[in-house]
C-alpha positions as CSV (number, residue, x, y, z in Angstrom):
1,X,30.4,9.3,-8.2
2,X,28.9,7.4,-10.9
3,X,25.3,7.2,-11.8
4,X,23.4,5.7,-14.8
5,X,19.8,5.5,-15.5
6,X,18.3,2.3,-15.7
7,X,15.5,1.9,-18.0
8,X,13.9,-1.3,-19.2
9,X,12.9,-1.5,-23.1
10,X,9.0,-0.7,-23.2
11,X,8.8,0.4,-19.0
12,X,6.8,4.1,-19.2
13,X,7.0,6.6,-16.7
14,X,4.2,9.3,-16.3
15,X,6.9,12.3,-15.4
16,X,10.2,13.3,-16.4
17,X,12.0,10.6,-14.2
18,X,14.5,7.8,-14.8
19,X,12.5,4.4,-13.7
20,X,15.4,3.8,-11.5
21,X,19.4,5.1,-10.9
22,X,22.0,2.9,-10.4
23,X,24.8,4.6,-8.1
24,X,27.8,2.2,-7.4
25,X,26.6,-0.8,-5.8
26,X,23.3,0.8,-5.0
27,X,19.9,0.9,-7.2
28,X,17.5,3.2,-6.0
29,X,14.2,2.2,-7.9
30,X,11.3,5.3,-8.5
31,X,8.1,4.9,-7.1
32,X,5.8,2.7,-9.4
33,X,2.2,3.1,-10.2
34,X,0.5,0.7,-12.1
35,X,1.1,1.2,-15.9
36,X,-0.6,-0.8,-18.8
37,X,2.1,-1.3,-21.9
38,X,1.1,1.6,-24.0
39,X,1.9,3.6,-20.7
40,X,-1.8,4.4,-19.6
41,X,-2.9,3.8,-16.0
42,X,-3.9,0.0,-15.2
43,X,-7.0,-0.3,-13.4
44,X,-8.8,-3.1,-12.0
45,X,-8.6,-4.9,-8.4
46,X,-6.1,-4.1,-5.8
47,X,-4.5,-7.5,-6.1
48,X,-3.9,-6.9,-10.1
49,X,-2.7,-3.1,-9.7
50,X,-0.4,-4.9,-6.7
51,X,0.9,-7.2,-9.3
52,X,1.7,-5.2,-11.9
53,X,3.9,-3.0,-10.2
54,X,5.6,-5.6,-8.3
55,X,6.1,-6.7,-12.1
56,X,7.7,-3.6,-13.3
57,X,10.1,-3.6,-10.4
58,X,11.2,-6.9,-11.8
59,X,12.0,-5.7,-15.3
60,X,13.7,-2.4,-13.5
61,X,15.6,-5.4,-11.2
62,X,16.0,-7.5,-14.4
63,X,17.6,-4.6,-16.4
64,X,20.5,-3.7,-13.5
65,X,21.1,-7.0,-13.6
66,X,19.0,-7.7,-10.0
67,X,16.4,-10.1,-9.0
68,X,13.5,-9.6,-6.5
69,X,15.6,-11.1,-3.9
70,X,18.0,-8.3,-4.0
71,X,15.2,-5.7,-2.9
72,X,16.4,-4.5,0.6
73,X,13.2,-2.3,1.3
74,X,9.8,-1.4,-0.1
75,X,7.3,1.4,0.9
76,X,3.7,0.7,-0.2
77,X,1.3,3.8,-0.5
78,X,-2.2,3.2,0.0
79,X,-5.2,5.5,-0.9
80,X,-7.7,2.9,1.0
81,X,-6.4,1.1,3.9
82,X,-9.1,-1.4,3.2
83,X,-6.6,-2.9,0.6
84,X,-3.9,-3.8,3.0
85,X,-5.1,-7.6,3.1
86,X,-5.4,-8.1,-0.3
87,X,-2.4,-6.6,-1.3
88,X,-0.2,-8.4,0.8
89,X,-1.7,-11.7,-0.6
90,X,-0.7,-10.2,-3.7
91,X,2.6,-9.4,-2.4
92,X,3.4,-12.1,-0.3
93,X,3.4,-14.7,-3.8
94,X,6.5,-12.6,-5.1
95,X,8.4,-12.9,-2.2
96,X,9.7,-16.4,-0.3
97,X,11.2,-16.3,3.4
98,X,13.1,-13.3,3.5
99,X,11.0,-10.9,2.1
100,X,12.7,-6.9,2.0
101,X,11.7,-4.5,4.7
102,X,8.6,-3.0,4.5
103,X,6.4,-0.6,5.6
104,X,2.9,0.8,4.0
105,X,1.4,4.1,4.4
106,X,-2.0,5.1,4.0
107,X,-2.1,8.6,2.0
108,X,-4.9,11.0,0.7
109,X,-5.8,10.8,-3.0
């Protein structure tokens, strides 16, 4: 089988990992975590970290040659459940009627 990395120009990781694989027809994109551009962790509010790695997916999407609307399905990991309304506001202005399957996860810190 074939397999090539796919890794935007300036897109960090924080690990040794490829930010995404392309195998075939298939992409199969890393998790993200919100990186500034020097490769440090973004902080700020929910909705911002939200946006930023929604962002990233699209220059990973952008670099196979993919758009948003390609995405088939997208696990969110939560620390604080709290978050879930805000960052589907955040999430919901990427996406138009046919949003990718989804499903979010609350997880331990």
């Amino acid at each position: 089988m074939t397999k090539r990395a796919v890794t935007p120009p300036g897109l960090h990781t924080v690990g040794p990992y490829s930010p995404a694989i392309r195998a075939g027809d298939f992409l199969f994109i890393s998790g993200q975590i919100p990186l500034d551009p020097q490769g440090g962790l973004f902080s700020g509010p929910i909705e911002a970290q939200t946006q930023r790695c929604l962002e990233q997916i699209k220059e990973i999407l952008a670099a196979a040659g993919g758009t948003l609307k390609d995405l088939v399905k997208v696990t969110i990991y939560l620390v604080d459940m709290k978050d879930f309304d805000a960052v589907n506001r955040a999430y919901a202005a990427y996406f138009d009627l046919e949003p990718p399957a989804r499903a979010c996860v609350g997880v331990a810190a």
